[in-house]
C-alpha positions in Angstrom: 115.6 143.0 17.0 117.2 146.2 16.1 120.3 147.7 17.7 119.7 149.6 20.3 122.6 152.0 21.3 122.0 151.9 25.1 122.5 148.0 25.3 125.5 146.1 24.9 126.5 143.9 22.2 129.8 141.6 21.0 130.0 142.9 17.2 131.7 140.2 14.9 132.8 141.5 11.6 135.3 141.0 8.4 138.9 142.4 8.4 139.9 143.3 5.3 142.5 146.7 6.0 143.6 148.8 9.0 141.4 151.3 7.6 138.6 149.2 9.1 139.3 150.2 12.8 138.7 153.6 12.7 135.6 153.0 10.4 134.4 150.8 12.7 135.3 152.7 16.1 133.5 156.3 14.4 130.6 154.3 13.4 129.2 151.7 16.0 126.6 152.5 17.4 126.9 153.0 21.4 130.4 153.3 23.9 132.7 150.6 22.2 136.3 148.6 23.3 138.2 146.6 20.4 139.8 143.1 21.6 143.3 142.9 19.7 146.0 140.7 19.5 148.5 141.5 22.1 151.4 141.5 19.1 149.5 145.1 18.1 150.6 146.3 21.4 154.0 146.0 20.6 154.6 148.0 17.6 155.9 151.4 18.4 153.1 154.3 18.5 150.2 152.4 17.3 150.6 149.8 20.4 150.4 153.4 22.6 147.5 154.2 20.6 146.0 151.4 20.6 146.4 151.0 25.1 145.4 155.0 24.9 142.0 154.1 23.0 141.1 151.6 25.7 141.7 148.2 23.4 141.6 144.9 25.5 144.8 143.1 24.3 144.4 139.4 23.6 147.0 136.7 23.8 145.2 133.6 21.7 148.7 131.7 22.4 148.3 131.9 26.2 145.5 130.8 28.0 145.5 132.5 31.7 146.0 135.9 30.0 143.0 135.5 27.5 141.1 135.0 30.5 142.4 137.9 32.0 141.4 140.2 28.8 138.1 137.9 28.6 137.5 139.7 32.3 138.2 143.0 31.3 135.6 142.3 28.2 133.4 141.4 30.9 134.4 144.2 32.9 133.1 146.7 30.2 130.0 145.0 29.7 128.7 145.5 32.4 129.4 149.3 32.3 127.4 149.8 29.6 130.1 148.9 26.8 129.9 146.8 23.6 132.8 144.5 22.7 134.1 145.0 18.8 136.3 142.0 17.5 137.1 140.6 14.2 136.8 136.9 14.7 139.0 136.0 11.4 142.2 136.9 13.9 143.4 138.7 10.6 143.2 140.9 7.7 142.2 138.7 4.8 144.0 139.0 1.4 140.9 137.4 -0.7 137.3 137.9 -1.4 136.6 134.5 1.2 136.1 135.1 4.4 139.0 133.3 6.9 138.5 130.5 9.8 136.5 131.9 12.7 138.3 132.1 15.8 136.0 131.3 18.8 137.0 133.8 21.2 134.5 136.4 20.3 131.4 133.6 20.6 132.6 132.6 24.0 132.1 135.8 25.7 128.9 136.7 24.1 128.2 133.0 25.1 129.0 133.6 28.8 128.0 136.8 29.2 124.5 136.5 27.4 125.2 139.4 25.3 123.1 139.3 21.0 126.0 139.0 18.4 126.1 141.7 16.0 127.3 140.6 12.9 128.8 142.9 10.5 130.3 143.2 7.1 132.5 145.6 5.7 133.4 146.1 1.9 135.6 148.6 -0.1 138.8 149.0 2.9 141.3 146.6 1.0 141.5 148.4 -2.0 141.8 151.7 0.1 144.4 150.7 2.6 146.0 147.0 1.2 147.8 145.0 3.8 151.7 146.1 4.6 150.7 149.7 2.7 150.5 152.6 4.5 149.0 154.9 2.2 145.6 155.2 1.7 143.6 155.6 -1.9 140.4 156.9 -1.8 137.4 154.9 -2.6 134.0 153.1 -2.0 133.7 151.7 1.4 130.8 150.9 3.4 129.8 149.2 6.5 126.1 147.0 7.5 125.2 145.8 10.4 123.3 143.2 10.5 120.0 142.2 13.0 121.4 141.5 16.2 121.1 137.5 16.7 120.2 136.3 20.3 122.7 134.4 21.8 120.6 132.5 24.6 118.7 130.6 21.7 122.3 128.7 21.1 124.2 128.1 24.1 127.9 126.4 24.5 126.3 123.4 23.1 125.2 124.9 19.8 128.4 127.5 19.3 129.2 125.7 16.4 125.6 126.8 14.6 126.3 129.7 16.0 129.3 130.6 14.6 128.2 129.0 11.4 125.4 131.3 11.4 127.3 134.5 11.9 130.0 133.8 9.7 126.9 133.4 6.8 125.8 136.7 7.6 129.1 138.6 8.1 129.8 137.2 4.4 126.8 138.2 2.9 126.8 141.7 4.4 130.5 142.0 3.0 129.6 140.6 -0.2 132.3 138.0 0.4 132.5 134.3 -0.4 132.1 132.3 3.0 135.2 129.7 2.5 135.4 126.0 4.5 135.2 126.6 7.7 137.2 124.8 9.8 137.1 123.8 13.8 139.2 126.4 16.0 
């Protein structure tokens, strides 16, 4: 299955700088909305960017309002819109990829929507973690085939995520890590 820019998707991928969001954003293909973690909201300017660009703000810590953003996911689904998340939570520091949060399985889960997975390499020596400046070099970004959610189900999220998280690693060249249950 190849990616078809008129259908929907949930794309899953690595988080390695800030540089990766507007990488990301410029070259999915298709209308896209980011999920973020509600904490981005708060920091002064890029918070109002971030609410100006559309992003669906995600509280993990609270329960009732990640249902509430999980609604406005589902929301833009169904207008046409594909659902960008990095399911690590966070920018890594290392060449492993981080514990998969589940969120981003869930709704392509319950809304029956193929996972994209995708790997990004190069960003964290162009923009490192707590630096603003950026360096020039390499970076590049695969998508990978489109992987069918209805073949898994709730039942099998863990293969699922298991099988994402091996692709989104070898698409960023990255070591995949334990993986532990979240």
């Amino acid at each position: 299955m190849e990616i078809d820019p008129a259908r929907s998707y949930v794309f899953l991928a690595n988080h390695q700088s800030l540089f990766d969001i507007p990488l990301l954003l410029a070259t999915v293909p298709g209308p896209v909305r980011m999920m973020a973690k509600r904490s981005l909201f708060r920091i002064p300017i890029f918070g109002w960017a971030l609410s100006a660009g559309g992003f669906i703000p995600i509280d993990r810590g609270d329960r009732s309002t990640a249902r509430d953003s999980f609604a406005s996911a589902i929301a833009h689904i169904r207008g046409g819109t594909s659902i960008l998340l990095f399911p690590e939570g966070t920018r890594s520091l290392e060449d492993t990829l981080l514990t998969f949060q589940r969120g981003g399985f869930l709704l392509a889960l319950k809304s029956g929507l193929p996972i994209v997975p995708v790997g990004i390499r190069g960003t964290r020596a162009v923009q490192r973690k707590g630096a603003w400046t950026i360096v020039p070099g390499p970076v590049s970004i695969s998508y990978g085939t489109p992987i069918d959610t209805a073949s898994y189900g709730v039942r099998r999220k863990k293969e699922l995520i298991e099988e994402v998280r091996r692709r989104v690693a070898e698409l960023a060249g990255l070591a995949v890590g334990e993986e532990e249950a979240s």
